[in-house]
ROTOR-833266 format. One record per residue: x, y, z of N, C-alpha, C in turn; residue in three letters. Coordinates in steps of 0.001 Angstrom, whole numbers, plus 500000, padded with zeros to 6 digits. Example, Ala and Ser with C-alpha at 12.3 -4.5 7.8 and 13.67 -1.06 7.14 Angstrom:
<recs>
513190494310507800512300495500507800513200496700507800Ala
512850497750507080513670498940507140512900500030507870Ser
</recs>
This chain:
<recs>
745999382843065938746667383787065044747312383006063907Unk
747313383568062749748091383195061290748940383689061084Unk
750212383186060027750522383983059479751102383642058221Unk
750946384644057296750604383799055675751873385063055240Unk
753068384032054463754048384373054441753628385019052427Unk
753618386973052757753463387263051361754673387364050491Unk
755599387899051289757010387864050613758177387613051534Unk
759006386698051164760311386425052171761912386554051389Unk
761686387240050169763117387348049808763584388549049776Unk
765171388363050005766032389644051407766326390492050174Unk
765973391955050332766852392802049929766026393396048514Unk
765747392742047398765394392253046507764073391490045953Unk
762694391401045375762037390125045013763328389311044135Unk
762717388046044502763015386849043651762119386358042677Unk
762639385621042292761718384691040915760530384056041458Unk
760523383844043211759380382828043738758903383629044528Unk
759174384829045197759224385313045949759249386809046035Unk
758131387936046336757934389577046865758870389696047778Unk
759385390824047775760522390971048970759617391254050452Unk
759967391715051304759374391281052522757962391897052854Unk
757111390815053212755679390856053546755248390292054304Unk
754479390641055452753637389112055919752165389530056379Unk
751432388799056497750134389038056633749970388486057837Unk
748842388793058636748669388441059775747394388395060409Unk
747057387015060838745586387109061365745565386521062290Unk
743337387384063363743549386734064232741831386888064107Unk
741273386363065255739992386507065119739801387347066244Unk
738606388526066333738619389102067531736581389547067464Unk
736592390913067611734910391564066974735691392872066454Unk
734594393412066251734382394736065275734030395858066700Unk
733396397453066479733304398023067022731471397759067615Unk
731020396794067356729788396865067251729593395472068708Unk
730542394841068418730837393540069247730169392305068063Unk
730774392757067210730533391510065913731603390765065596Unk
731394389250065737732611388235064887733479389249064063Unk
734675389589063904735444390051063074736327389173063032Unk
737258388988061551738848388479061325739512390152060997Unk
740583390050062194741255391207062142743007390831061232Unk
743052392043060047744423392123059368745032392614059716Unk
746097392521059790747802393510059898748433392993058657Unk
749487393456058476750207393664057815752011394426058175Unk
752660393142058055753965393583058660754995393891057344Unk
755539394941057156755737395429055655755472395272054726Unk
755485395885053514755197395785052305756153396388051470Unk
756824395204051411758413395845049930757841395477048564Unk
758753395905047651758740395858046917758147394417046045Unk
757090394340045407756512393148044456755502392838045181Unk
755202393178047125754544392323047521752751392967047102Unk
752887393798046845751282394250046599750201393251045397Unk
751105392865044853750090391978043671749564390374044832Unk
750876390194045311750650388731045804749897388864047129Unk
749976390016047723748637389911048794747356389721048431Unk
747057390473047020745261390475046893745517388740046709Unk
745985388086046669745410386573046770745034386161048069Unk
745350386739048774744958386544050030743831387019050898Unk
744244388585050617743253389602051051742525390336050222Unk
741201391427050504740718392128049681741398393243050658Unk
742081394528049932742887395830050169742310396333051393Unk
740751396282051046739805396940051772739867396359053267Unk
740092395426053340740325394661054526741432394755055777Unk
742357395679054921743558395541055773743010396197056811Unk
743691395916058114743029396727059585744585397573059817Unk
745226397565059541746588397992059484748197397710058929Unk
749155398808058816750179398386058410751001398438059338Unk
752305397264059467753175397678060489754753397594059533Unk
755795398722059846756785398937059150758077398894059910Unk
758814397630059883759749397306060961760819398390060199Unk
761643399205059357761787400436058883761915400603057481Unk
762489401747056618762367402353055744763745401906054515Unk
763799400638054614764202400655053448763137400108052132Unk
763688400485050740762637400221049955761649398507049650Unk
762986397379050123762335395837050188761108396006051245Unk
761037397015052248760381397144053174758939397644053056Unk
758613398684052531757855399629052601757197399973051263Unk
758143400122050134758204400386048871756150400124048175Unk
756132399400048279754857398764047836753512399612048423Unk
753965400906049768752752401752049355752731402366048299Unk
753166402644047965753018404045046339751751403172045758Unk
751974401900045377750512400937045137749621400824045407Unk
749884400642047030748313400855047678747594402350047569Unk
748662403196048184748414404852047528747376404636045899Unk
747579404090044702746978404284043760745329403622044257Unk
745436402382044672744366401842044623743136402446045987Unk
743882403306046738742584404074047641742349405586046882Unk
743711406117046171742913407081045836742147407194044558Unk
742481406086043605742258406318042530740910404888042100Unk
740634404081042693740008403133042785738328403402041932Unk
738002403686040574736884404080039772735513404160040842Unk
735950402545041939734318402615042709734174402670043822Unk
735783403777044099736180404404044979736342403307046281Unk
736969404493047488737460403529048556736343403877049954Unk
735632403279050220734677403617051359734833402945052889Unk
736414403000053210736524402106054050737577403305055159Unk
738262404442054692738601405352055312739913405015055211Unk
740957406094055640742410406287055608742801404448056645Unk
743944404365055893744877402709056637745635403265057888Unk
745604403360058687746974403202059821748202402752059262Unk
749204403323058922750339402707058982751065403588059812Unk
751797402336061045752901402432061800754124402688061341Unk
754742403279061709756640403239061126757245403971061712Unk
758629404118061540759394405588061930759135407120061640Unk
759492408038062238759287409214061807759151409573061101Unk
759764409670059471759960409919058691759680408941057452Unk
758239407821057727757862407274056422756782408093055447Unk
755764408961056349754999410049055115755777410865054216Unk
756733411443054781757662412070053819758466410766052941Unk
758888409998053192759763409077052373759028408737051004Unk
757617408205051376757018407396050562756567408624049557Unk
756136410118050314755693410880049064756972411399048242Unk
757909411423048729759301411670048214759671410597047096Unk
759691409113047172759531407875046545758306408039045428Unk
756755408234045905756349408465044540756449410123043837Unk
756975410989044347757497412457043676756270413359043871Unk
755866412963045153754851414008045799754837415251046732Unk
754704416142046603755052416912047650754609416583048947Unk
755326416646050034755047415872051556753781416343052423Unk
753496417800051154751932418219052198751398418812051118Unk
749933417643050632749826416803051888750135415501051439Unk
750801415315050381751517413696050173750193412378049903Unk
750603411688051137749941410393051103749200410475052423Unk
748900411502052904748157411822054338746865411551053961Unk
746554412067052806744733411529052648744004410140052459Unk
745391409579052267745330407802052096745672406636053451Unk
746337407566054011746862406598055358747218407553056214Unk
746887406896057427746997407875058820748310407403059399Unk
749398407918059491750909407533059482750902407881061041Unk
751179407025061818751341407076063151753112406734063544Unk
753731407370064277755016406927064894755120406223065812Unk
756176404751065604756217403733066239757110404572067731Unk
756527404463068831757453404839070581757510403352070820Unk
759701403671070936760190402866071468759577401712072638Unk
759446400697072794758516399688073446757346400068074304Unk
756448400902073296755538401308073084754277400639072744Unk
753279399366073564752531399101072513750693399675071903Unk
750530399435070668749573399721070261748716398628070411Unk
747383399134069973746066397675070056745786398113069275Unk
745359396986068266744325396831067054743668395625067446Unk
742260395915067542740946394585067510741996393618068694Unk
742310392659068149742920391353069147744618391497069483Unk
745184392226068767746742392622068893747060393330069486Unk
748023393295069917748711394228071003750263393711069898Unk
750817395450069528752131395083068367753252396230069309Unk
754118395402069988755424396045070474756775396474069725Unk
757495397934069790758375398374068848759360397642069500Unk
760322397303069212761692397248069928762938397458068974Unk
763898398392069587765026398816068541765987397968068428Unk
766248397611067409767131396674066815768870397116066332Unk
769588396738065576770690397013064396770530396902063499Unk
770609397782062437770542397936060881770744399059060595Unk
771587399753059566771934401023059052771233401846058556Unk
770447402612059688769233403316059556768635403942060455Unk
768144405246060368767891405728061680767132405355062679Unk
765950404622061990765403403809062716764664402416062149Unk
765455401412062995764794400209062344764743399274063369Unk
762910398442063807762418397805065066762343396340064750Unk
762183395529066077761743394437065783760134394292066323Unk
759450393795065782757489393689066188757116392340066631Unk
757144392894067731756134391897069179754919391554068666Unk
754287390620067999752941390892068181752016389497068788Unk
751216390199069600750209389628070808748978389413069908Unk
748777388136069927747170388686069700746677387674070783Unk
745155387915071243744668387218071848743290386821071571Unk
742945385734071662741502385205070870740662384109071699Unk
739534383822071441738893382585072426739193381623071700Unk
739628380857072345739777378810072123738161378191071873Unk
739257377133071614737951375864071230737173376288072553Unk
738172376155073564737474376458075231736923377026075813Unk
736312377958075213735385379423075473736559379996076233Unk
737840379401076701739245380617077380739786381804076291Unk
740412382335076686740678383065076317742632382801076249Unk
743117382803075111744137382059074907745235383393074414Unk
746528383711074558747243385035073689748601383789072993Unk
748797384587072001749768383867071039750825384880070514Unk
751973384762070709753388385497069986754077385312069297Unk
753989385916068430754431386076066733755288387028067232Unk
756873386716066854758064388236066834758376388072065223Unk
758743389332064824759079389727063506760069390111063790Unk
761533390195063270762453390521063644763103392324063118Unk
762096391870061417762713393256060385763873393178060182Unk
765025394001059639766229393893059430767222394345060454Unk
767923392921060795769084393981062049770498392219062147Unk
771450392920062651772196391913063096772008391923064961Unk
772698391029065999772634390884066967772153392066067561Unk
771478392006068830771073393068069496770148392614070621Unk
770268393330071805769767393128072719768050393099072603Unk
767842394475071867766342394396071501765641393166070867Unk
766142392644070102765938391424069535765538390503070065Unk
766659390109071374766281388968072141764892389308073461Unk
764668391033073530764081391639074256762364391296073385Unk
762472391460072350760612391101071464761071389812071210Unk
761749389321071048761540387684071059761223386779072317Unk
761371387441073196761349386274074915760312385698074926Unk
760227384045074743759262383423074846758438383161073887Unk
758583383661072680757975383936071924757411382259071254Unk
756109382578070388755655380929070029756339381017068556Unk
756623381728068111757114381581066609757906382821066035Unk
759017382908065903760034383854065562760912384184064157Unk
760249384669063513759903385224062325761434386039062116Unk
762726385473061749764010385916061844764709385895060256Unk
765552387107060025765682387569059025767071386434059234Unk
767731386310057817768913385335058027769866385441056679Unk
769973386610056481770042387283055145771610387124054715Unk
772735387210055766774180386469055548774486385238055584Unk
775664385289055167776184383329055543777546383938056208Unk
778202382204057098778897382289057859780296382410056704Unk
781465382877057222782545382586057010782512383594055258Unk
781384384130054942781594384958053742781352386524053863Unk
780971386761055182779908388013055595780387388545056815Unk
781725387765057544781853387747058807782420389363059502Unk
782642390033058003783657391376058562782250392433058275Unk
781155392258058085779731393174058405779619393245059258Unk
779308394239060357779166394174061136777767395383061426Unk
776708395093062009775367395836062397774390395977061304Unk
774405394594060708773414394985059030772313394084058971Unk
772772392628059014772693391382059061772332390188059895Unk
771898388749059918772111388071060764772452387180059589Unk
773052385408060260773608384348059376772898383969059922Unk
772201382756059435771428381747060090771884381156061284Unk
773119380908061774773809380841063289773491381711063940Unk
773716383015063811773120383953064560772025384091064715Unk
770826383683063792769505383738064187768900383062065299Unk
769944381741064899769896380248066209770141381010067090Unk
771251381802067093771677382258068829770616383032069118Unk
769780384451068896769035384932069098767656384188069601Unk
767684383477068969765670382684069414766784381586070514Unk
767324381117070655768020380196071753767835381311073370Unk
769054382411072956768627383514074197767213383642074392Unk
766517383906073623765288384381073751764213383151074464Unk
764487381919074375763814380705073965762743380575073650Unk
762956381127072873761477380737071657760613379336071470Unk
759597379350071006759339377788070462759747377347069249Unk
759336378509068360759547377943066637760534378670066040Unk
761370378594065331762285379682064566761931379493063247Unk
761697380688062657761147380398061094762239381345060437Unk
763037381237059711764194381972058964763599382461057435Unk
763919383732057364762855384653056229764485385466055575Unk
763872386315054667764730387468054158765900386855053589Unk
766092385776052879766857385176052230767244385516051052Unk
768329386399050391768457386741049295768394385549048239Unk
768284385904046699768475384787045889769776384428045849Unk
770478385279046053772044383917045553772518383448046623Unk
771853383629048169771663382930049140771181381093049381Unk
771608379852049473771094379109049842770470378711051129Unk
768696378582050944767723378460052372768541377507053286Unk
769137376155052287769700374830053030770842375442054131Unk
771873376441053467772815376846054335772722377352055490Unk
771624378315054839770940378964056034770676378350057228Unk
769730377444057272768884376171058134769883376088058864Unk
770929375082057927772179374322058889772914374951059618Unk
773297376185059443774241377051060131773178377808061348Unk
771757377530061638771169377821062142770556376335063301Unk
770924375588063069770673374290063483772141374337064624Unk
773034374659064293774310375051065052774018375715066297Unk
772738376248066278772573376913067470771444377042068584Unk
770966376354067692768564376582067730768152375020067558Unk
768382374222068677767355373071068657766200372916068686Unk
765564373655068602763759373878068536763559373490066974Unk
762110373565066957761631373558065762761950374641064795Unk
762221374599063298762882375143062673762891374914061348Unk
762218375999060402762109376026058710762276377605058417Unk
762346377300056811762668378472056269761031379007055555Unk
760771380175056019759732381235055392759436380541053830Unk
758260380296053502758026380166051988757003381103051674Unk
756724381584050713755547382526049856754504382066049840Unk
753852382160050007752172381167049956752307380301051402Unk
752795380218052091752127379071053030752032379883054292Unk
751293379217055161750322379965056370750924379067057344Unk
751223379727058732751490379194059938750722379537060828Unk
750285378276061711749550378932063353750307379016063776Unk
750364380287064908751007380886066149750625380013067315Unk
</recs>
């Protein structure tokens, strides 16, 4: 499994950086039992739609997953919306799956000033994420788990994929996404064990300390993948007037494992 970091800055794009995106691959087959590379897609906020086609062709995506509904999050269908329905040489690949909370078909047609029926239903098949619930796509298996963040509903994503090795075995790999939340049991619940933990780190210590259920500081992220014991901690969702360095260190306070901050363009194995 991959994962090719499309946007990692919190709240907001930055100057280097789409606000939150990530792409995700694995190798599995098709419905036919053909070699396939299977896509996901773990939100799409705001800016990130230009900087995926470097990666991917649209047509390709195998799904969306929407840890919840704020606009850094999600924002960036109204885009894809243009390019399936409006595409001159058209779209021959059928409606996208996107996962989310209850209430993202209405949001997003509400966001581009559509009426909700039938909205963006002819473009994407909007499925509701059940609480640790999981779905399969091709090689993934993607688990909801409820988190903290000011919102009716907002998850953290388990995701499994499993693929053959050099070894003709059959090998599974865990990627947790955290989405937006401060401490929470769920958290450490899709993170257990996990090979690489994909953690939002969007406060700092000693400036942020009277927030309470919004956020994590990079210490707190440490504590979370520590409970959890993770292998890798990768720290994402970094606002710009945020420093990554602070982040790290105040996260090093807690998380002796391996440990960097999310960049835009670069790809990790699971």
């Amino acid at each position: 499994m991959q994962l090719t970091i499309i946007g990692a800055s919190g709240s907001f794009p930055g100057p280097g950086s789409p606000a939150s995106c990530y792409l995700v691959s694995a190798q599995g087959v098709d419905e036919a039992g053909d070699p396939k590379t299977w896509r996901i897609i773990l939100d799409i906020g705001n800016g990130a739609l230009g900087t995926l086609q470097r990666y991917v062709a649209l047509e390709d995506i195998d799904a969306i997953m929407l840890s919840h509904l704020h606009p850094d999050h999600f924002m960036d269908l109204c885009g894809l919306h243009i390019v399936v329905r409006w595409n001159p040489n058209g779209w021959d690949v059928g409606r996208i799956p996107v996962y989310g909370p209850a209430d993202t078909a209405d949001r997003i047609a509400i966001a581009y000033g559509l009426d909700p029926d039938p909205g963006m239903h002819p473009d994407f098949e909007f499925i509701d994420w059940q609480v640790r619930t999981p779905i399969e796509i091709g090689p993934f298996k993607i688990t909801p788990y409820p988190v903290r963040h000011p919102i009716d509903e907002a998850y953290a994503l388990r995701v499994e994929a499993t693929e053959i090795g050099p070894d003709g075995q059959q090998h599974t790999a865990v990627l947790t996404y955290s989405g937006d939340t401060d401490t929470a049991p769920g958290l450490v619940e899709a993170a257990r064990d996990a090979d690489l933990f994909l953690c939002e780190a969007a406060f700092h210590e000693g400036r942020d300390d009277a927030i309470d259920g919004v956020h994590l500081t990079g210490k707190r992220a440490g504590q979370m993948a520590s409970e959890a014991n993770v292998g890798r901690l990768l720290l994402t969702h970094i606002p710009v007037w945020n420093d990554p360095l602070v982040a790290s260190q105040e996260a090093r306070e807690t998380f002796a494992g391996q440990l960097a901050v999310a960049v835009s363009g670069v790809t990790y194995t699971v």
